[in-house]
Residue frames as qw, qx, qy, qz and C-alpha x, y, z in Angstrom:
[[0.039, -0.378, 0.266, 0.886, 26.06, 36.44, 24.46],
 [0.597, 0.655, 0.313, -0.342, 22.92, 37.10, 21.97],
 [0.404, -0.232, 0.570, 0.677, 23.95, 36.07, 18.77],
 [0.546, 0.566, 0.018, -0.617, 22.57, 38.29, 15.88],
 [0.610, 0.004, 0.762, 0.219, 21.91, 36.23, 12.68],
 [0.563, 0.604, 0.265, 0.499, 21.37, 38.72, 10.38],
 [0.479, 0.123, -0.056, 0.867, 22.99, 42.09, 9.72],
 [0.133, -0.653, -0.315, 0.676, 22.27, 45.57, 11.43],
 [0.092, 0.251, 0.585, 0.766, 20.35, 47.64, 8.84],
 [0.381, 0.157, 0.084, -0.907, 17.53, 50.49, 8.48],
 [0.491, 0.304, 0.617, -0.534, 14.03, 49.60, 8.52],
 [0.603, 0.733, 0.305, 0.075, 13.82, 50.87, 4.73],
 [0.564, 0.446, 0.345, 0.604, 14.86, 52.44, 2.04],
 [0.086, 0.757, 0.089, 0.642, 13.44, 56.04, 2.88],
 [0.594, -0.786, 0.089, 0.147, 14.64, 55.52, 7.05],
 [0.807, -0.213, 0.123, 0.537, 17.76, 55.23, 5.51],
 [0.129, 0.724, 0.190, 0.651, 17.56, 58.44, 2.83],
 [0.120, -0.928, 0.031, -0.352, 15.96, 60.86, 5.50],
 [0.912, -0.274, 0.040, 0.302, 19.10, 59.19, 7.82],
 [0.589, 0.240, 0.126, 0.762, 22.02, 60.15, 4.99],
 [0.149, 0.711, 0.092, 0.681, 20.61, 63.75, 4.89],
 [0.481, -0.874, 0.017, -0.063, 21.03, 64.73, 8.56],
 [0.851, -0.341, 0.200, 0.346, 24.22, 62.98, 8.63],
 [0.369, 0.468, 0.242, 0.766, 25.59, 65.09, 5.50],
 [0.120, -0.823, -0.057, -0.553, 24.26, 68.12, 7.20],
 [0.759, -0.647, 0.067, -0.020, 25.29, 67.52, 10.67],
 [0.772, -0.150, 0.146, 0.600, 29.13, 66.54, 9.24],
 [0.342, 0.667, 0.259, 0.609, 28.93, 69.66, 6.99],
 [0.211, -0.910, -0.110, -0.339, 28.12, 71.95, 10.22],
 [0.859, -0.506, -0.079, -0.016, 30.35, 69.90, 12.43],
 [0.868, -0.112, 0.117, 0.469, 33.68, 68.90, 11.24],
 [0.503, -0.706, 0.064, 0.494, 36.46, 70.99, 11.71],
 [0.052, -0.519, 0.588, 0.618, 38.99, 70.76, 9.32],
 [0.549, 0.383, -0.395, -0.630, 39.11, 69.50, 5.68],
 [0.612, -0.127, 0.745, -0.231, 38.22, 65.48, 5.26],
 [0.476, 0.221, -0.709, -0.472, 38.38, 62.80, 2.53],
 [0.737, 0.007, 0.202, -0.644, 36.15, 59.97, 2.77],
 [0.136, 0.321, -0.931, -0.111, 36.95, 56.48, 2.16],
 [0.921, -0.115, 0.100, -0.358, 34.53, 53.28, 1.76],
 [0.004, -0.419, 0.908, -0.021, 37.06, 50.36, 2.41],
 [0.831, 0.016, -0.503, -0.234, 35.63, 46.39, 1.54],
 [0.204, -0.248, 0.856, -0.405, 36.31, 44.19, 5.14],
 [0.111, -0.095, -0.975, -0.165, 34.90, 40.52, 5.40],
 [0.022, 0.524, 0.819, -0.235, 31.38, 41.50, 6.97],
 [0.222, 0.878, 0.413, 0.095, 30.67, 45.13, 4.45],
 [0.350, 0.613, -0.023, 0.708, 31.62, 48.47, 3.39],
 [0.448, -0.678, -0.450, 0.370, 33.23, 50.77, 5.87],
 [0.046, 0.936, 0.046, 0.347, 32.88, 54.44, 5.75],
 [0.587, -0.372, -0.125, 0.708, 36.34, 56.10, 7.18],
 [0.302, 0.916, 0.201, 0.172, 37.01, 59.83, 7.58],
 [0.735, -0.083, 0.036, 0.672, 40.38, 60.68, 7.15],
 [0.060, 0.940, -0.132, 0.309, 42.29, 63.90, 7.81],
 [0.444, -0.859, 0.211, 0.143, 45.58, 65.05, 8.50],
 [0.063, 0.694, -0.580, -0.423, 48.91, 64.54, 7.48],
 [0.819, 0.265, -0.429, -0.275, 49.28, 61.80, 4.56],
 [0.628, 0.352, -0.646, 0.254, 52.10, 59.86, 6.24],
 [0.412, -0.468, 0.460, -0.632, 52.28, 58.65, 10.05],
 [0.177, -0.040, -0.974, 0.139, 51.00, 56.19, 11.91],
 [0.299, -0.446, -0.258, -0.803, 47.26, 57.05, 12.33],
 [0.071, -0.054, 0.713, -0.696, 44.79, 57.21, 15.13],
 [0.212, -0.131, -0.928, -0.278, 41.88, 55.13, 14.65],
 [0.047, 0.203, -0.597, 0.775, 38.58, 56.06, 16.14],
 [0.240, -0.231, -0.906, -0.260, 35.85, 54.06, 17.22],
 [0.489, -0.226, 0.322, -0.779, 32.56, 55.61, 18.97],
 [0.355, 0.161, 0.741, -0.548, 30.06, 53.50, 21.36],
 [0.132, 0.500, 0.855, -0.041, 26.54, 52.21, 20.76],
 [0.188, 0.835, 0.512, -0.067, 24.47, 53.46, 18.27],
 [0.014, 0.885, -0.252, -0.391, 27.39, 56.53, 17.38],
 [0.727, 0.310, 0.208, 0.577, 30.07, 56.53, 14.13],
 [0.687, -0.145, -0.147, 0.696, 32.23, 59.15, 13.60],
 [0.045, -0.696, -0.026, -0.716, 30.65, 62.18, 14.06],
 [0.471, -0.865, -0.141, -0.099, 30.98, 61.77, 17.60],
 [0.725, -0.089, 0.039, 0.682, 34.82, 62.14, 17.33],
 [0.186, 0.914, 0.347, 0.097, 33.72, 65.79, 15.95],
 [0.454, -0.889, 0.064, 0.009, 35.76, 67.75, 19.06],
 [0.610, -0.576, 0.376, 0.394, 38.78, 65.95, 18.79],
 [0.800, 0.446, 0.316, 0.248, 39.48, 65.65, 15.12],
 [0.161, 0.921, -0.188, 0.302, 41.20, 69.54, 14.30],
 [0.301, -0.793, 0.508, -0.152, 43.74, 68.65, 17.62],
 [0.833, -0.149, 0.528, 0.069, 44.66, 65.21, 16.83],
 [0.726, 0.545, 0.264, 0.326, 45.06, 65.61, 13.06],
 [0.419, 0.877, -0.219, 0.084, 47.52, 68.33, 13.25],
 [0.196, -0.634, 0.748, 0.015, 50.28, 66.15, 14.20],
 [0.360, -0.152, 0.912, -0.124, 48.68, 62.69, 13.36],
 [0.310, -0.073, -0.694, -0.646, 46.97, 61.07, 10.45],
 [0.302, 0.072, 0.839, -0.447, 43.45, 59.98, 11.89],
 [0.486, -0.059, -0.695, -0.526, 40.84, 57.94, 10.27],
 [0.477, -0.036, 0.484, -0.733, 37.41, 58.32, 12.22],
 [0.158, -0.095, -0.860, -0.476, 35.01, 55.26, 11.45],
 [0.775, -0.117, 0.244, -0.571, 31.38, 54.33, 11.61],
 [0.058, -0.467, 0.882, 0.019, 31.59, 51.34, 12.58],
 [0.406, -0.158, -0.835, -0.336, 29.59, 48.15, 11.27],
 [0.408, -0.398, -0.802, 0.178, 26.27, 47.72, 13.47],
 [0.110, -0.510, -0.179, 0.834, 26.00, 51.47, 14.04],
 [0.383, 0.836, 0.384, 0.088, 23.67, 53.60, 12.40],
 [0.030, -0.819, 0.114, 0.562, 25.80, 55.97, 9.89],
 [0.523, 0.611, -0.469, -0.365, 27.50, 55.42, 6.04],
 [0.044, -0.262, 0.959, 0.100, 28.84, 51.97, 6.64],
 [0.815, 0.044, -0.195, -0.543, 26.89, 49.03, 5.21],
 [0.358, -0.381, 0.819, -0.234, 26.80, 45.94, 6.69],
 [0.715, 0.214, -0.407, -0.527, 26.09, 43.02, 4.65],
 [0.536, 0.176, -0.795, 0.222, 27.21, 39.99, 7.09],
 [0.530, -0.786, -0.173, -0.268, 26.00, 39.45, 10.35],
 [0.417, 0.491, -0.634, 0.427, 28.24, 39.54, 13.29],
 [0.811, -0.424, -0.340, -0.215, 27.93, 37.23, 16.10],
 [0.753, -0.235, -0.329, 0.519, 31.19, 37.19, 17.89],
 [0.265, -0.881, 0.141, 0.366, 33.08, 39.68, 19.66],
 [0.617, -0.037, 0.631, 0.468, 35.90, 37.67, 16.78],
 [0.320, 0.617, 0.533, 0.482, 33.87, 38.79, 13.84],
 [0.099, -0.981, -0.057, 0.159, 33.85, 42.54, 15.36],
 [0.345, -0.726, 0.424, 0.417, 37.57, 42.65, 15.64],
 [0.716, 0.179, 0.533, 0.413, 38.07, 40.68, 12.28],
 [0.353, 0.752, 0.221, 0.511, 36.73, 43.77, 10.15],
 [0.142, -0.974, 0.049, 0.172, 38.61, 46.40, 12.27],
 [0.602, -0.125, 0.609, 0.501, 42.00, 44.05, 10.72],
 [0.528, 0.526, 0.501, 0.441, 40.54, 44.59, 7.48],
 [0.183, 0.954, 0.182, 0.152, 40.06, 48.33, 7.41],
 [0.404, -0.823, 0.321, 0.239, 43.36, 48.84, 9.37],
 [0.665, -0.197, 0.635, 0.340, 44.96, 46.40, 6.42],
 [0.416, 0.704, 0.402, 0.411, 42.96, 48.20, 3.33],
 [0.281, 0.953, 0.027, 0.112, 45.07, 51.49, 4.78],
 [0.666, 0.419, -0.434, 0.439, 48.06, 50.35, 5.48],
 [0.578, -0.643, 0.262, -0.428, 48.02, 50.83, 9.08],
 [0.575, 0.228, -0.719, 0.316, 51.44, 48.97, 10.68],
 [0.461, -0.160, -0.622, 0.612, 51.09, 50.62, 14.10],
 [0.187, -0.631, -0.103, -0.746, 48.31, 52.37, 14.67],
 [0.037, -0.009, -0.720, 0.693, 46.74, 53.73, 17.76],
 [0.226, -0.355, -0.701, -0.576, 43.43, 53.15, 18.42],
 [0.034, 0.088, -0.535, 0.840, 40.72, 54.76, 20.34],
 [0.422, -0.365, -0.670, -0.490, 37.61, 53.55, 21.48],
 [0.039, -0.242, 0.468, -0.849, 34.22, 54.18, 23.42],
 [0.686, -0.181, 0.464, -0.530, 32.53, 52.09, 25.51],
 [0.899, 0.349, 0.248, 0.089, 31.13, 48.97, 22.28],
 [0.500, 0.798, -0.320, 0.101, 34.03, 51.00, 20.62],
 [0.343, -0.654, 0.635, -0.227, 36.40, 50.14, 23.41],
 [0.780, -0.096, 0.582, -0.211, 35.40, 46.43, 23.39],
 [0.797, 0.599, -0.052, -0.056, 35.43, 46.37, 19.57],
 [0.172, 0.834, -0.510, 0.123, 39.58, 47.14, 20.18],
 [0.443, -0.444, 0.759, -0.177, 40.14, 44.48, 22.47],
 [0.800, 0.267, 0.418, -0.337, 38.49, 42.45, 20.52],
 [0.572, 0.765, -0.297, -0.017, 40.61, 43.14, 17.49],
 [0.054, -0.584, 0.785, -0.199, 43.95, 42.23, 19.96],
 [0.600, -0.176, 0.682, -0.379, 42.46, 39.05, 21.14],
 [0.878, 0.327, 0.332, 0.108, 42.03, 37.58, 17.66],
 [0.704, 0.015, 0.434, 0.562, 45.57, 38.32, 16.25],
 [0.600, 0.690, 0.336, 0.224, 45.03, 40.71, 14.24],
 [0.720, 0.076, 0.223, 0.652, 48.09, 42.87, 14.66],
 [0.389, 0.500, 0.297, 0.714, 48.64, 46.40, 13.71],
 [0.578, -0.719, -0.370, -0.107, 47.82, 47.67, 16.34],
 [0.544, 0.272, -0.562, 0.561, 50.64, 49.55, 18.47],
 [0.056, 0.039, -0.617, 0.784, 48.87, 51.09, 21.27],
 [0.167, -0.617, -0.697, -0.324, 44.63, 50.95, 22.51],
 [0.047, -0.170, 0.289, -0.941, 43.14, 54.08, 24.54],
 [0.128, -0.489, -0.862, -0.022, 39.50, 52.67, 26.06],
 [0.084, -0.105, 0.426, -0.895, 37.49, 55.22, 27.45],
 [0.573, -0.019, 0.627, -0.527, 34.83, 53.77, 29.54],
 [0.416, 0.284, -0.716, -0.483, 34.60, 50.74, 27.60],
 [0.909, -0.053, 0.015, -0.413, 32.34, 48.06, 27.54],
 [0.594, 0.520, -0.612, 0.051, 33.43, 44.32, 28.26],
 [0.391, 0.392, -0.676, 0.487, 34.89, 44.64, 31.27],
 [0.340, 0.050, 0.707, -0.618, 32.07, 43.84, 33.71],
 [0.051, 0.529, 0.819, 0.216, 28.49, 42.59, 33.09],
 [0.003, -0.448, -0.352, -0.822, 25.99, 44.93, 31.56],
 [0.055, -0.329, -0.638, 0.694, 24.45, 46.37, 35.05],
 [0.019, 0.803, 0.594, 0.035, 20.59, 47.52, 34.89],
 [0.321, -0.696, -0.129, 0.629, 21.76, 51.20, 35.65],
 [0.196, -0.074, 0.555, 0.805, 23.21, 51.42, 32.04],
 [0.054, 0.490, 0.792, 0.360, 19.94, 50.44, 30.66],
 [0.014, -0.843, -0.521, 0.131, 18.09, 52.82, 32.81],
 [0.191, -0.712, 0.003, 0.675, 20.39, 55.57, 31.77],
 [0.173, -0.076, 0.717, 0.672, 20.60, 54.89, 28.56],
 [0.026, -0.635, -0.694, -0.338, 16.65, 54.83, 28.41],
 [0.273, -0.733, -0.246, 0.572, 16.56, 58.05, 30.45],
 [0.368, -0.306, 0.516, 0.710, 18.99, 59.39, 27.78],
 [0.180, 0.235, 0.751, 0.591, 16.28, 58.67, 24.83],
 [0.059, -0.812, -0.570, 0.107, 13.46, 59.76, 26.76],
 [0.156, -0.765, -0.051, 0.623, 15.47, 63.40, 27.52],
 [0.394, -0.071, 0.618, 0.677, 16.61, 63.34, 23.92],
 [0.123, 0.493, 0.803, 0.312, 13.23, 64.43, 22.96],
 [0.172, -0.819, -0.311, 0.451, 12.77, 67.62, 24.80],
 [0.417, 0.879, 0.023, 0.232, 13.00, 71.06, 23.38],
 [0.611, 0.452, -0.333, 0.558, 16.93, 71.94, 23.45],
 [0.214, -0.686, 0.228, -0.657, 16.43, 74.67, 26.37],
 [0.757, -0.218, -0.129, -0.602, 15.27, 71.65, 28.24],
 [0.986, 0.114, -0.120, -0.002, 16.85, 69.45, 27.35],
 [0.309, 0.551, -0.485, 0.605, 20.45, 71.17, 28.06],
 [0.450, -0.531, 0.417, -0.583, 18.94, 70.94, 31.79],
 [0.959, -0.118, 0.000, -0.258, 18.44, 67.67, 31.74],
 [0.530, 0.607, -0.525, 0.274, 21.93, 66.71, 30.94],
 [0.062, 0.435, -0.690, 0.575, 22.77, 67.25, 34.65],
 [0.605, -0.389, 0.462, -0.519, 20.18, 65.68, 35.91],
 [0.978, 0.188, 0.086, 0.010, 20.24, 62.35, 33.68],
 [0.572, -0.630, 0.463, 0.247, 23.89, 62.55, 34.17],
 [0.703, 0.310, 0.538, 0.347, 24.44, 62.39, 30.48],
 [0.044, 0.623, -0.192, -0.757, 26.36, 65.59, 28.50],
 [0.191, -0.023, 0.698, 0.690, 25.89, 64.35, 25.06],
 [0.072, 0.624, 0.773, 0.091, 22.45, 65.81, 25.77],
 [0.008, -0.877, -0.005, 0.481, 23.73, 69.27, 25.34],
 [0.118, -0.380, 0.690, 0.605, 25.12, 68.40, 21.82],
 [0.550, 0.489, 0.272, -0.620, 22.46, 68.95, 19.24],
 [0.443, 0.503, -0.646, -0.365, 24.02, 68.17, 16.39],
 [0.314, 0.145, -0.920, -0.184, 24.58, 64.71, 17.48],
 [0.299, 0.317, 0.834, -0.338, 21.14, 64.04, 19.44],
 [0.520, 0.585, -0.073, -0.618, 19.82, 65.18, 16.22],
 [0.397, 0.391, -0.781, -0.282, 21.18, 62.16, 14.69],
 [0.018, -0.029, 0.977, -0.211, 20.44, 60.07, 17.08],
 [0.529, 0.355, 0.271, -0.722, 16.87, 60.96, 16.57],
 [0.539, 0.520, -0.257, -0.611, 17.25, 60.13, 13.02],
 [0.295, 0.262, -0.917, 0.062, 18.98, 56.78, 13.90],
 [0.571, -0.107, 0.537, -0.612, 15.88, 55.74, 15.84],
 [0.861, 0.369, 0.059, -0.344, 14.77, 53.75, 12.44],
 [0.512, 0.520, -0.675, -0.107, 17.91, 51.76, 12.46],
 [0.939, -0.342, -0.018, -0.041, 17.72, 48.02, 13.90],
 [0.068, -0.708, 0.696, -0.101, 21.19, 47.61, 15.88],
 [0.989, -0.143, -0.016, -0.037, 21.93, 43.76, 15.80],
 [0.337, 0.572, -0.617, 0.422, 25.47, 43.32, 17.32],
 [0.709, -0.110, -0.675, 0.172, 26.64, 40.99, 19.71],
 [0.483, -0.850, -0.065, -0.201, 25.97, 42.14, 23.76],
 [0.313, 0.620, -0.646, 0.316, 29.57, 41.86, 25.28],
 [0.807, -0.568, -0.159, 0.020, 30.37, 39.66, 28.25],
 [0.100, 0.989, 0.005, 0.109, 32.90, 39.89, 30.49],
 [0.541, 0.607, -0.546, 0.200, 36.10, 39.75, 29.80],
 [0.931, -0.248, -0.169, 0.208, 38.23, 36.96, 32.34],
 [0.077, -0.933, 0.267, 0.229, 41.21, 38.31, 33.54],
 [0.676, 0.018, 0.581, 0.452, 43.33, 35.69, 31.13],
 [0.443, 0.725, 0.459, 0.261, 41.66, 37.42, 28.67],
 [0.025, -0.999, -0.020, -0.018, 42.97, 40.85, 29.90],
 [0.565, -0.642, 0.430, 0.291, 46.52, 39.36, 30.15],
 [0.710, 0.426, 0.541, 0.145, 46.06, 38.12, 26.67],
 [0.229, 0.959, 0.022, 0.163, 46.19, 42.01, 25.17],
 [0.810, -0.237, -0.016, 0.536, 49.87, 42.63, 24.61],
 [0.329, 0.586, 0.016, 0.741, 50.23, 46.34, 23.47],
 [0.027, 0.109, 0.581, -0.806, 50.67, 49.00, 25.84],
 [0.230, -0.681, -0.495, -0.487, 46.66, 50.48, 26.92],
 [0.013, -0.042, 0.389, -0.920, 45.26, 53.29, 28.85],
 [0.151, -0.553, -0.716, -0.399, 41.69, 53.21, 30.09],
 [0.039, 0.048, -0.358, 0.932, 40.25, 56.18, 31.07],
 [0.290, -0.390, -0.856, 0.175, 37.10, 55.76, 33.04],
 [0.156, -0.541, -0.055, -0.825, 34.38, 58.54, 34.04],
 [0.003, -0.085, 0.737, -0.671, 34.12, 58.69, 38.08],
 [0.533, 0.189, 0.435, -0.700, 30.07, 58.24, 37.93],
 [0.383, 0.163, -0.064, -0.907, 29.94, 56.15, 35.29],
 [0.776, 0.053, 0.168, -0.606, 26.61, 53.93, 34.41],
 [0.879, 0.303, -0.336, -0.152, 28.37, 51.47, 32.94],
 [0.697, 0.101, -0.584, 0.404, 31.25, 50.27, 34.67],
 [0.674, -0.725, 0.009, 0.143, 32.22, 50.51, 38.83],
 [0.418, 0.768, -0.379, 0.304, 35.19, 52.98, 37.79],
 [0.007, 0.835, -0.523, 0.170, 36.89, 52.18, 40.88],
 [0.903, -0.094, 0.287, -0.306, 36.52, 48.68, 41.08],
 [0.670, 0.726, 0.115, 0.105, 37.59, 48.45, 37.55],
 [0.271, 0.765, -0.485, 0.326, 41.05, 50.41, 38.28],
 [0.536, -0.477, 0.600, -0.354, 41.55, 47.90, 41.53],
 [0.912, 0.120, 0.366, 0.139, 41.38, 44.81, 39.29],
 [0.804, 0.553, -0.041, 0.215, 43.40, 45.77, 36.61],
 [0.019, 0.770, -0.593, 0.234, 46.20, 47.59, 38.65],
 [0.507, -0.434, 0.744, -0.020, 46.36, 43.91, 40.09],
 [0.832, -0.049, 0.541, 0.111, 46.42, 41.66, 36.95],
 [0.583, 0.665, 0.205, 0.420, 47.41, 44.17, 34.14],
 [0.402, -0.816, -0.074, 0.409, 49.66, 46.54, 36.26],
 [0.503, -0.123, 0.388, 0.763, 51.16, 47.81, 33.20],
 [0.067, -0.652, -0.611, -0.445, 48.11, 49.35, 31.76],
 [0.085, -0.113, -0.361, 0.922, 47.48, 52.98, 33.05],
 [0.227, -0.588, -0.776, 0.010, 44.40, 53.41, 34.50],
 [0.006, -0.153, -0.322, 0.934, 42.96, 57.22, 35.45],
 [0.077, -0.643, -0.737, 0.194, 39.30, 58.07, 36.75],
 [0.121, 0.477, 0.346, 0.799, 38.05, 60.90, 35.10],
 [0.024, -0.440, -0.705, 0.556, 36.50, 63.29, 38.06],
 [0.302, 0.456, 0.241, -0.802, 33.14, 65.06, 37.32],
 [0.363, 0.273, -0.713, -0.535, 32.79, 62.70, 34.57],
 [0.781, 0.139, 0.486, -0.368, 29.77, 59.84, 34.00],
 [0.685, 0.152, 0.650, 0.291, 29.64, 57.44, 30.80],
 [0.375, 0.892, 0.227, 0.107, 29.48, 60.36, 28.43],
 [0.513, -0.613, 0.098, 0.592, 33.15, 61.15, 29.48],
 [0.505, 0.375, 0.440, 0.641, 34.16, 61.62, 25.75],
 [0.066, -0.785, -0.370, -0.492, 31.47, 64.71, 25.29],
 [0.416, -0.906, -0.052, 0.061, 32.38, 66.19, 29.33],
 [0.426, -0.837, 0.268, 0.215, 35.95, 66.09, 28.87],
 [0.870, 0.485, 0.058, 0.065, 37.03, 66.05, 25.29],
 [0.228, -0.888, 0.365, -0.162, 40.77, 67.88, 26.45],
 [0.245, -0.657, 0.701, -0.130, 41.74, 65.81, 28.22],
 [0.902, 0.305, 0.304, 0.017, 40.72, 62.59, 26.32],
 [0.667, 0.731, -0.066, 0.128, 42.37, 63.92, 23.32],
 [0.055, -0.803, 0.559, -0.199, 45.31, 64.84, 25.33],
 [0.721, -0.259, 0.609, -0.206, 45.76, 61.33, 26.78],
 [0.895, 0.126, 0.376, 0.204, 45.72, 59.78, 23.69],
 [0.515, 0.781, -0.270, 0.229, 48.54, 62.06, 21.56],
 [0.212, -0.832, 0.410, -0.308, 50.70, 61.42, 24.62],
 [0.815, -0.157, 0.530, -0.172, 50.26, 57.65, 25.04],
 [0.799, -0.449, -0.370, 0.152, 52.05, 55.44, 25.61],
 [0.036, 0.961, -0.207, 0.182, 54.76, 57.97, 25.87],
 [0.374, 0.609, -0.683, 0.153, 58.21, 57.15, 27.35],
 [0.701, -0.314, 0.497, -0.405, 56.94, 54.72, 30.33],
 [0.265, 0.293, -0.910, -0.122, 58.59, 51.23, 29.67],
 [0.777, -0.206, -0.433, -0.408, 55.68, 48.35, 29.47],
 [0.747, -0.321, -0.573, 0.101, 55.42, 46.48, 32.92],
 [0.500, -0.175, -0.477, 0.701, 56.51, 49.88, 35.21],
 [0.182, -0.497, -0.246, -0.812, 53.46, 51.87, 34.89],
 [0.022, -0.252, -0.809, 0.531, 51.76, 52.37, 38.01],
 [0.070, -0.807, -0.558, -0.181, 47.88, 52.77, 37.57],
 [0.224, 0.212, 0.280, 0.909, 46.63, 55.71, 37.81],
 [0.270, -0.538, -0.725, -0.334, 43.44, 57.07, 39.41],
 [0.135, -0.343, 0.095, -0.925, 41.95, 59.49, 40.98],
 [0.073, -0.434, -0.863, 0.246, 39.38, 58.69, 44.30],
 [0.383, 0.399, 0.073, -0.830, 37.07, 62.35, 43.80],
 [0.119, 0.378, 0.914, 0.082, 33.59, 61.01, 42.81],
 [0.143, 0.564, 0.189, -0.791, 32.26, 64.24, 42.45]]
């Protein structure tokens, strides 16, 4: 694993300015319903949380992926929050309002400050949802103790295999199409197998997040001790094409060493599963773990690769 040795942090002073002002415009155009802001102190910097819905609850916690914070939760925020407190973050190492002032070298130090932020709001039993680095961050949190924590939702989550060349080239594919004029670029989508390139708002950020040095630890991959380790229920839902993980592979190991853990393959879905199928994400996690008693789930999954 590459350990960074200092913290993830804009280039400057004015990459970080012309940064804030897309991100203030882009949440202004974006977000649904009404939202309070929170900066919360955790052992490795300040973390930006955006909170909506009812005051009281157990809340739903949501972490986005490489290089994303919580405008990419955008879609689901209005249908989650009207039954559930939820408190979207950017998360440390991610261009957006959080400031990182520590570095973070472990997968340990990731999960340490998701404790803190889940302990500076009282959070007994949340649920948390993460995607892809967001996913890993979660597991990461269970695996060092830290509690609070009653249920994780992954969706295609990083971790759980080694980082396969494919990602990379889709992920550079991804930056390269990011640049086209919209019209264009909306076409590209289907062929770089990548829908968050028909969402302007947030490849407009990600434009603006070009001037931010990510320095965050690379995941390896998890043992399957390590997956037996994780004692809340979890659901990982997995996009049938995508770049990052061998979706059915992935639902064939864990239905044999976590068979309690529901597993479902997202069809017509790649690593962008969030953005292609935000429904039935969102629907998956207000429903989970529902009334299924831990150790008599039976995976889940779907063989259509389409």
């Amino acid at each position: 694993m590459r350990t960074p040795d200092q913290p993830s942090a804009f280039t400057n002073d004015s990459a970080r300015d012309r940064y804030y002002a897309v991100y203030d415009r882009v949440l202004g155009e974006l977000w649904p319903v009404p939202v309070d802001a929170i900066d919360v102190e955790t052992r490795a910097g300040i973390v930006r949380i955006h909170r909506a819905g009812p005051a009281e609850g157990d809340p739903v916690v949501l972490l986005a992926g490489a290089g994303g914070n919580a405008l990419a939760w955008y879609r689901y925020i209005e249908r989650l929050a009207r039954t559930r407190p939820v408190l979207a973050v950017d998360p440390l190492g991610e261009p957006g309002r959080s400031v990182q002032t520590q570095p973070l070298a472990t997968g340990a130090e990731v999960g340490g400050w998701i404790t803190d932020v889940l302990a500076a709001v009282g959070a007994e039993r949340a649920h948390v949802a993460g995607f892809s680095a967001g996913g890993w961050a979660a597991v990461e949190q269970q695996l060092g103790g830290g509690g609070r924590v009653a249920a994780l939702t992954l969706v295609d989550p990083g971790g759980f295999a080694p980082l396969p060349r494919r990602f990379i080239r889709w992920a550079l594919a991804g930056a390269i199409a990011s640049m086209l004029p919209r019209t264009l670029r909306h076409r590209m989508a289907g062929v770089a197998d990548n829908g968050v390139l028909r969402e302007d708002g947030l490849v407009e950020l990600m434009r603006a997040g070009w001037s931010f040095r990510r320095r965050v630890p690379i995941p390896p991959a998890y043992t399957d001790e390590q997956i037996r380790e994780v004692s809340v229920p979890v659901q990982v839902l997995l996009g049938a094409r995508s770049a990052l993980l061998d979706a059915q592979a992935l639902a064939a190991r864990l239905a044999d060493i976590a068979p309690s853990w529901r597993v479902e393959i997202v069809p017509g879905t790649g690593h962008s599963l969030p953005v292609e199928a935000p429904d039935l994400v969102a629907e998956r996690i207000l429903t989970f773990p529902g009334q299924t008693r831990p150790g008599t789930a039976t995976p889940k999954h779907s063989t259509d690769n389409r």
